[in-house]
N, C-alpha and C positions, 0 to 999 in steps of 0.2 A: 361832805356835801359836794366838794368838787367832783371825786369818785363817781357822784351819781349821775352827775353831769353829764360826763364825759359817756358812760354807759349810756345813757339817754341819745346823746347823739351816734352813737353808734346804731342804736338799734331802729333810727330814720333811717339811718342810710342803709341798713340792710334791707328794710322795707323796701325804700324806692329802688334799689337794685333788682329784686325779685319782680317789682312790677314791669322793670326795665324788660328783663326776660320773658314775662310773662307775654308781653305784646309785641317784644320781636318773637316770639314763636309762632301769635296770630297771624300778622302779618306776609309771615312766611309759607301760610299753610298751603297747601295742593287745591287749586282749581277743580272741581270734577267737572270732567267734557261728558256733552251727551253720548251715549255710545250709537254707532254708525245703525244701529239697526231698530233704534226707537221711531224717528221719524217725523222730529221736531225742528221749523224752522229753524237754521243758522246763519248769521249774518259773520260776515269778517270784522276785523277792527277797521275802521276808519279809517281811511287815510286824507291828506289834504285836497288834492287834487285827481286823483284815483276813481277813473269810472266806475261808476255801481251798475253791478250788473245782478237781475235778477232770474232766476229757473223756474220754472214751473213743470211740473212731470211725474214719473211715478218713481218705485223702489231704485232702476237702473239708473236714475237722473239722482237718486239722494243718493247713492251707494253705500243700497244694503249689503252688509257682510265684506267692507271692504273699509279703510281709514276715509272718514271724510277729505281731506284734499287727494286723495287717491280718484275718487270720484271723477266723473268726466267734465261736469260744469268746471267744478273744482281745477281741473286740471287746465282749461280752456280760459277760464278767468286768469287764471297764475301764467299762460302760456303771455297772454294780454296784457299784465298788468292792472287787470281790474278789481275793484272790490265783487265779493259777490253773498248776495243772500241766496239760500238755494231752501224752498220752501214747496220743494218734491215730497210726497206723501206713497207712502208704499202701497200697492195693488189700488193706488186714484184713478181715476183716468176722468174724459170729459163725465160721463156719463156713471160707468163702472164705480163705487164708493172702498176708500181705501180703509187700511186695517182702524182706523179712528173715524171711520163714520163718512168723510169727507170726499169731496169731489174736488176736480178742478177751481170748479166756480169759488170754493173757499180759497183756494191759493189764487184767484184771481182778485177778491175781495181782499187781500192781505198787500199785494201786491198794489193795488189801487191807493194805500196808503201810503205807499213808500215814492221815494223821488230817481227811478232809475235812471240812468242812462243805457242800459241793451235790455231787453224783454227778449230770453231765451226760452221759447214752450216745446216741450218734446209730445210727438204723437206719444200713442202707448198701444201695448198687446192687450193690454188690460180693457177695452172696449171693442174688439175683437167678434167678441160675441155677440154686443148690445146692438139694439135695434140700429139698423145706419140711420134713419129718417132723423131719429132721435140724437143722436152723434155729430149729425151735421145743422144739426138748429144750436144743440150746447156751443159746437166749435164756434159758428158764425158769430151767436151772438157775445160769446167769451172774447172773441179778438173784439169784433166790434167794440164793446166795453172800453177794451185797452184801449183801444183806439181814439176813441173819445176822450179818455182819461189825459192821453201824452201822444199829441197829433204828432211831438217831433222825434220821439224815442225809437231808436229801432229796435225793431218786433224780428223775430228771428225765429223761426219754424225749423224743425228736423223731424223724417221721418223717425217711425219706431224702431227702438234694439231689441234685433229677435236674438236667438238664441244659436246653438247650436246646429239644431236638424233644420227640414225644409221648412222655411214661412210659410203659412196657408194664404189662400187666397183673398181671406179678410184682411190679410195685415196691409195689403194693398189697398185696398178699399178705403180703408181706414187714412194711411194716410196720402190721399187722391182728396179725401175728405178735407184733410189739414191743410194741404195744399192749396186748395182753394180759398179757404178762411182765408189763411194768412197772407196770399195775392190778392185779396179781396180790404185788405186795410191795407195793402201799397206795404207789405213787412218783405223777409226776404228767407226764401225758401231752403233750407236744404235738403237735397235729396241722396243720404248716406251710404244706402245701399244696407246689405248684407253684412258688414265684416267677420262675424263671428261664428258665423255659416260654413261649418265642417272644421270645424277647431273646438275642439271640445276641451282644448287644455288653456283655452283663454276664458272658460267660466268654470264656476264654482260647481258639486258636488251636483245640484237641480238644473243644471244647464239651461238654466234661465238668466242668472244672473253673474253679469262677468264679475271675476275677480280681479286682482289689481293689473295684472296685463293684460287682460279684457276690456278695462276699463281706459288703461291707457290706449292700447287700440282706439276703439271707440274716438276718444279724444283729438287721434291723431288725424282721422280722417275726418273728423269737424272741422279741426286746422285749417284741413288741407282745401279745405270749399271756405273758409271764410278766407284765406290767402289774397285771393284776389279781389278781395273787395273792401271797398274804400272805407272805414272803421271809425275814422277821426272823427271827435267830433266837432 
C-alpha cells in the first residue's frame, strides 16, 4: 500500500511538470508582425510620456517593400522620440481608392478616434490623375475635419515622393493643392522637393517606391525642415 502511494505522488508531479512546460512553451511563442506590404494600421507600444504621432498617406508613407520602422514616418517618429500610429494605405490617396477599397477620408475617420499629438498627412502621386476640383474639395474638407476634431494638435503637410525620373506637372498641382488645405487649418507645410529624382539606386525595382536608403533619404530631409521648428509641446 505504501508502494502505491508513493507511485501516486509521483505521477502528480509528472503531470504538473509537463503542464509546467507545456505553457512556458506558449508563452514563449513568436508574435507574427504584419508584413510591410499588407497595408494595415500600426500603432507602437505605448509609452508614458511619449508624443503620439499619427500618418496618413499612401504605400511610400506605409513602406511598401521595405521593414516597417525603415519607413520614413517610422524613421521621423524614432528621429523625435515619438510614438507613432502610421495608418498609410497603399495606391490611397485623397480622392484615388487604395488596394483595399479605401481613401484618405477612411484614415482620416481612424484617425478622429485616436488622441494624437502631431497629424502628419503626405500629398500622394496617387491622385495625380483625378479630377483636381475633386482633389481640392476631399483635401479641404479632410483637414477641415482634423481640424475641428484637435483645434490644438499639430497638422503637418508634405508634398508628394516621386520617384526616380521627371515629376509631371500634376504632381505640382497636386501638392499646391495640399498646400493650401493645410495653410488653411493654420497646420504647417512641408515643402520636400524632389530627393529621389535621378537616383535610381535609392528605390526599388518600380522606381516608385524607395527602398531602405530611399526611404531614409526621404526621412532625412523631413528632418531637415522640421529642424527649425518649434515641436514642444
Amino acid at each position: 500500500m505504501r508502494l502505491s502511494t508513493r507511485s501516486l505522488r509521483l505521477a502528480v508531479l509528472a503531470v504538473a511538470a509537463t503542464a509546467t512546460i507545456v505553457l512556458a512553451g506558449c508563452s514563449s511563442a513568436t508574435v507574427q508582425r504584419p508584413v510591410a506590404a499588407v497595408g494595415t494600421p500600426v500603432a507602437a507600444p505605448q509609452g508614458a510620456h511619449e508624443p503620439l504621432l499619427v500618418a496618413i498617406g499612401d504605400s511610400i508613407a506605409f513602406g511598401k517593400g521595405v521593414a516597417r520602422d525603415e519607413a520614413w514616418p517610422a524613421r521621423v517618429a524614432a528621429a523625435h522620440g515619438w510614438r507613432l500610429t502610421d495608418l498609410a494605405v497603399s495606391g490611397s490617396g485623397f480622392v484615388k481608392k487604395g488596394w483595399n477599397g479605401t481613401t484618405y477620408q477612411d484614415q482620416v475617420d481612424t484617425a478622429l478616434t485616436l488622441h494624437p499629438d502631431f497629424i502628419l498627412i503626405a500629398a500622394t502621386r496617387n491622385d495625380r490623375d483625378q479630377n483636381p476640383a475633386l482633389v481640392e474639395q476631399k483635401t479641404s474638407t479632410m483637414l477641415d475635419a482634423l481640424r475641428q476634431q484637435f483645434p490644438k494638435v499639430r497638422i503637418i503637410g508634405t508634398t508628394a515622393i516621386w520617384g526616380s525620373d521627371t515629376p509631371p506637372a500634376t504632381i505640382t498641382r497636386v501638392d499646391a493643392i495640399m498646400k493650401e488645405a493645410v495653410q488653411g487649418v493654420d497646420g504647417t507645410f512641408l515643402d520636400v522637393g524632389f530627393p529621389l529624382v535621378g537616383h535610381r539606386e535609392l528605390l526599388q525595382a518600380d522606381q516608385i517606391h524607395p527602398n531602405s536608403a530611399g526611404q531614409k533619404a526621404v526621412a532625412n530631409v523631413i528632418d531637415s525642415k522640421l529642424a527649425p521648428l518649434n515641436l514642444a509641446l
